[in-house]
C-alpha positions as YAML, in Angstrom:
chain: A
units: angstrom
residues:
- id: 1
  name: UNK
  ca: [27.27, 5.32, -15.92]
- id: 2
  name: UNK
  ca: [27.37, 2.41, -18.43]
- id: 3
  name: UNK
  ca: [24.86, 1.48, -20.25]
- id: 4
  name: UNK
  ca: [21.78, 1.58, -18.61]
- id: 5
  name: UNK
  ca: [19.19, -1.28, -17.90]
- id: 6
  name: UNK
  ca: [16.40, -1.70, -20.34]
- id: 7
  name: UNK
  ca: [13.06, 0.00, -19.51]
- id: 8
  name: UNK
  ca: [11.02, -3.04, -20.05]
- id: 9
  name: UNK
  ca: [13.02, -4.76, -17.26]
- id: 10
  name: UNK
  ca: [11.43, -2.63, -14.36]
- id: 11
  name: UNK
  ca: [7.87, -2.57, -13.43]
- id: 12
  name: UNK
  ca: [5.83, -5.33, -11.40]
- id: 13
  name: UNK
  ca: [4.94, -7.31, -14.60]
- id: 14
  name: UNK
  ca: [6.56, -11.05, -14.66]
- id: 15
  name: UNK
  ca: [9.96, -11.31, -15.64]
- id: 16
  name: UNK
  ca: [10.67, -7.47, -14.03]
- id: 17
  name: UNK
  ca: [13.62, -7.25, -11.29]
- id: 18
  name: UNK
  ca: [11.78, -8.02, -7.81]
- id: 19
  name: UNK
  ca: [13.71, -6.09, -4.99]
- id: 20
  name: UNK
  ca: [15.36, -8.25, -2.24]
- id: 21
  name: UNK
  ca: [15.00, -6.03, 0.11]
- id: 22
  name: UNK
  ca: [14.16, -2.05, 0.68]
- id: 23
  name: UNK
  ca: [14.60, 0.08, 3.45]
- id: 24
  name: UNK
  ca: [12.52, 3.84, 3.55]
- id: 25
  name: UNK
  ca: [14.50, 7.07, 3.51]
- id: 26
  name: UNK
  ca: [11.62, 7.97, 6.74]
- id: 27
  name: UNK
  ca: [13.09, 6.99, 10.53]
- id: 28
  name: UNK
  ca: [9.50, 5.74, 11.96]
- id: 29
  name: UNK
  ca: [7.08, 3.43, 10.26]
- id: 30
  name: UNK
  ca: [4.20, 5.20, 8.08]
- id: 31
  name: UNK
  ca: [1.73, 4.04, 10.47]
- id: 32
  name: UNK
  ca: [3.30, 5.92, 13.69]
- id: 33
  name: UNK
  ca: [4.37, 3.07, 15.35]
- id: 34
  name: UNK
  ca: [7.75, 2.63, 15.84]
- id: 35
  name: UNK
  ca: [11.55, 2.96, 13.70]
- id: 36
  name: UNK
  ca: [11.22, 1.90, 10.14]
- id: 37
  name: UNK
  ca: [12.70, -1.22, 8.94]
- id: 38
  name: UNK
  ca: [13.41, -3.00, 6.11]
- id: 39
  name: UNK
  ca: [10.76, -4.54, 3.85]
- id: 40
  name: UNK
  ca: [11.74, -7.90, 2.54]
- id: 41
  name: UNK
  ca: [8.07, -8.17, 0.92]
- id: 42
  name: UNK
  ca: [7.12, -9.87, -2.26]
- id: 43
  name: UNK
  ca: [6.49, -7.97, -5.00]
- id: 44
  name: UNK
  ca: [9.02, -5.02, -4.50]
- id: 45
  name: UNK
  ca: [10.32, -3.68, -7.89]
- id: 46
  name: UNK
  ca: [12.02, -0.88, -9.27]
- id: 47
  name: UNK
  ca: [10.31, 1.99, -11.20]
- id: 48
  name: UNK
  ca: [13.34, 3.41, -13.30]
- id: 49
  name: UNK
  ca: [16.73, 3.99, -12.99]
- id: 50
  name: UNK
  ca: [18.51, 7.45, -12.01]
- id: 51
  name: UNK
  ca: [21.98, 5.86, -12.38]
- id: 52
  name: UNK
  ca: [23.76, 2.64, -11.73]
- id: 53
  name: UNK
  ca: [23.29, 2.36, -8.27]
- id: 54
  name: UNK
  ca: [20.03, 4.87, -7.97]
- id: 55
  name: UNK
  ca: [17.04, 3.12, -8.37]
- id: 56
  name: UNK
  ca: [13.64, 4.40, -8.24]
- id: 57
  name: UNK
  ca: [11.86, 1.12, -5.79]
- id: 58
  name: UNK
  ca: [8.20, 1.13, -5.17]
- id: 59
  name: UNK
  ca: [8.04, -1.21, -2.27]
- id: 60
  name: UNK
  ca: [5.65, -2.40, 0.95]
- id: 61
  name: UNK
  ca: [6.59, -0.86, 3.67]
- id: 62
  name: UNK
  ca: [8.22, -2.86, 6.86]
- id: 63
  name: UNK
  ca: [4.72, -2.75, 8.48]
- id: 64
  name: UNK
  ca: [3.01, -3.58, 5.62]
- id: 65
  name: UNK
  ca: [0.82, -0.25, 5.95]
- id: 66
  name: UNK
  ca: [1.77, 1.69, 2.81]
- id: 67
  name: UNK
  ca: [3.25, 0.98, -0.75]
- id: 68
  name: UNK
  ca: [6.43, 3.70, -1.23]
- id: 69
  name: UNK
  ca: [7.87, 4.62, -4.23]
- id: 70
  name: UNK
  ca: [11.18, 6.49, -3.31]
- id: 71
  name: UNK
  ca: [14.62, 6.43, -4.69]
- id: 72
  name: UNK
  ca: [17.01, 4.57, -3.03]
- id: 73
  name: UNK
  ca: [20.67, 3.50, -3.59]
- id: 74
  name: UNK
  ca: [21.52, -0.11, -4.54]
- id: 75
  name: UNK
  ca: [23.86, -1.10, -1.78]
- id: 76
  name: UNK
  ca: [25.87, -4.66, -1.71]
- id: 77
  name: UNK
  ca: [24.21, -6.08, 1.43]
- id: 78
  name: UNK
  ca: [21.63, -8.19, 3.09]
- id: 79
  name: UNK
  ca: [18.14, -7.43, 3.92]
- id: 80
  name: UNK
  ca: [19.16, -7.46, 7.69]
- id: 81
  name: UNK
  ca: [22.11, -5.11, 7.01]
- id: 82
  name: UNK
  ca: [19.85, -1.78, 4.89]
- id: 83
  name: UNK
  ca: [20.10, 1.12, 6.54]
- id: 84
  name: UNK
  ca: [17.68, 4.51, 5.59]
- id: 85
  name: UNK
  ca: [17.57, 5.16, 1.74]
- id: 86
  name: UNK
  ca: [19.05, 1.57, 0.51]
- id: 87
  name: UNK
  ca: [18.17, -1.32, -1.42]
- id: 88
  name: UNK
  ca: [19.50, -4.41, -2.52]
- id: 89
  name: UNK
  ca: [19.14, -7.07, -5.35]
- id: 90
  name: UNK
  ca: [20.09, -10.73, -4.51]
- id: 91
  name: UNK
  ca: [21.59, -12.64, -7.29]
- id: 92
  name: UNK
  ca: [22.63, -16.01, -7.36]
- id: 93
  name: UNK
  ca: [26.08, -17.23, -9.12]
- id: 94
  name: UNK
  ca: [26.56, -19.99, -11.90]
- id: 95
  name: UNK
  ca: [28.04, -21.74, -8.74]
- id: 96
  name: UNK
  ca: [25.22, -20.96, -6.51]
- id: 97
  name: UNK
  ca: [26.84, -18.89, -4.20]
- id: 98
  name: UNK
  ca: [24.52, -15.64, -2.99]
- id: 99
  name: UNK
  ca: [25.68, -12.42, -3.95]
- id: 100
  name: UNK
  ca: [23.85, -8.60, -3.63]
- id: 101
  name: UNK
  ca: [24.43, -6.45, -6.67]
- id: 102
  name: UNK
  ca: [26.44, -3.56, -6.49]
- id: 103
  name: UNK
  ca: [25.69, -1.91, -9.87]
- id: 104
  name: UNK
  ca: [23.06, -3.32, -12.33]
- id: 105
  name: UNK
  ca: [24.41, -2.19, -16.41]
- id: 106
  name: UNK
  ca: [22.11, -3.60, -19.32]
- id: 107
  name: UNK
  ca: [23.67, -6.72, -19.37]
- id: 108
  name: UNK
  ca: [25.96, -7.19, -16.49]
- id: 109
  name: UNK
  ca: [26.06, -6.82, -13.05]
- id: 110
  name: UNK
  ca: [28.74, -6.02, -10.51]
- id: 111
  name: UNK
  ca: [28.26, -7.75, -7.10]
- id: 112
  name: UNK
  ca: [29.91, -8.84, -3.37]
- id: 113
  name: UNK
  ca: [29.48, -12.43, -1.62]
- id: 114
  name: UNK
  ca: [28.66, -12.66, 2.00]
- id: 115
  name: UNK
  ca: [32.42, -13.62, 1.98]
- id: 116
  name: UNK
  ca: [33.15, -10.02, 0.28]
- id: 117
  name: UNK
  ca: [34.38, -11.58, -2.99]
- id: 118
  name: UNK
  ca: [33.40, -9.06, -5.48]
- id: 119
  name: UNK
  ca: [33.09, -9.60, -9.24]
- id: 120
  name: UNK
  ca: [30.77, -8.90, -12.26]
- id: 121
  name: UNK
  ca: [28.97, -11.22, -14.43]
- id: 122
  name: UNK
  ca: [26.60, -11.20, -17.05]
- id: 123
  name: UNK
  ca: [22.72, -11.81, -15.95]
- id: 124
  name: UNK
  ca: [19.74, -13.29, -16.19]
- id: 125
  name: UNK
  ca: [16.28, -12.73, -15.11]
- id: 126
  name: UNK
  ca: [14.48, -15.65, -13.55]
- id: 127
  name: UNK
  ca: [11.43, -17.07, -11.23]
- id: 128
  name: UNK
  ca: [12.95, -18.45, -7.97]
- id: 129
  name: UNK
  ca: [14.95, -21.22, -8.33]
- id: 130
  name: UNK
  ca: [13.87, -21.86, -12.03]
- id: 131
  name: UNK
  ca: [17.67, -21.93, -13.21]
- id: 132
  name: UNK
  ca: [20.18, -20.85, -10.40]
- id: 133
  name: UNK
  ca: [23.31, -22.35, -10.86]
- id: 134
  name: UNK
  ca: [22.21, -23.74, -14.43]
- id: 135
  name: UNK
  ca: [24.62, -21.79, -16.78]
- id: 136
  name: UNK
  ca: [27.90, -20.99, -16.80]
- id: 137
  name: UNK
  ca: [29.32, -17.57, -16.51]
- id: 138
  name: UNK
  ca: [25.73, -16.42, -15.86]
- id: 139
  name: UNK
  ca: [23.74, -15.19, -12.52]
- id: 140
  name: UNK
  ca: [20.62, -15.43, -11.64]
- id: 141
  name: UNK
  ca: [18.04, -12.15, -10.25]
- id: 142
  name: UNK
  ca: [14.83, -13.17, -8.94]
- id: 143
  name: UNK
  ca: [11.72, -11.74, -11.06]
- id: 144
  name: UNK
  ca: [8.13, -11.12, -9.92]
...
């Protein structure tokens, strides 16, 4: 693993990775009422890291009946696309282009376009649309 992610960066203060989207390791909803889904909820963050693409995610789940903390693997895909036991992180290039991260590292991150252009880049943690795009050589991940 390289070196990991600062501590201080997870948690569901502001400024903390927020989770794109999760999907439970469980195959029906916590509620009983059908398959589980993803959860594309604000306010889903990670707990810790286990190593650079486990994660532990507390997260809504899809029915919004229970908050899960499980650990998941961070996978390079959309919200629509999780399958049991993933997660993914958007991030948004210095050229605006959406990518999901593949690995998260202290201070860079490796990720894969929609157009499966993969690539790593150095990071920064932001509010929604407070500086996509704004500096060069430089992504952007969403905060809470």
């Amino acid at each position: 693993m390289g070196r990991p992610v600062k501590k201080s960066r997870f948690g569901n203060s502001a400024g903390d990775f927020e989770v794109t989207g999760a999907f439970a390791t469980g195959t029906t909803q916590p509620d009983g009422t059908g398959a589980e889904a993803a959860s594309t909820a604000s306010g889903n963050y990670i707990v810790s890291q286990r190593s650079s693409k486990q994660f532990k995610v507390n997260f809504i789940s899809a029915d919004g009946s229970t908050r899960l903390t499980q650990v998941l693997t961070l996978t390079a895909k959309a919200p629509g696309s999780l399958t049991n036991g993933e997660f993914c992180v958007q991030i948004i290039l210095d050229d605006s282009t959406v990518a999901y991260a593949s690995k998260i590292f202290n201070n860079t991150v490796h990720y894969v376009t929609a157009a499966s252009a993969t690539g790593s880049t150095k990071y920064s943690l932001s509010s929604e649309g407070a500086d996509e795009g704004k500096v060069t050589d430089v992504g952007s991940i969403d905060t809470i």
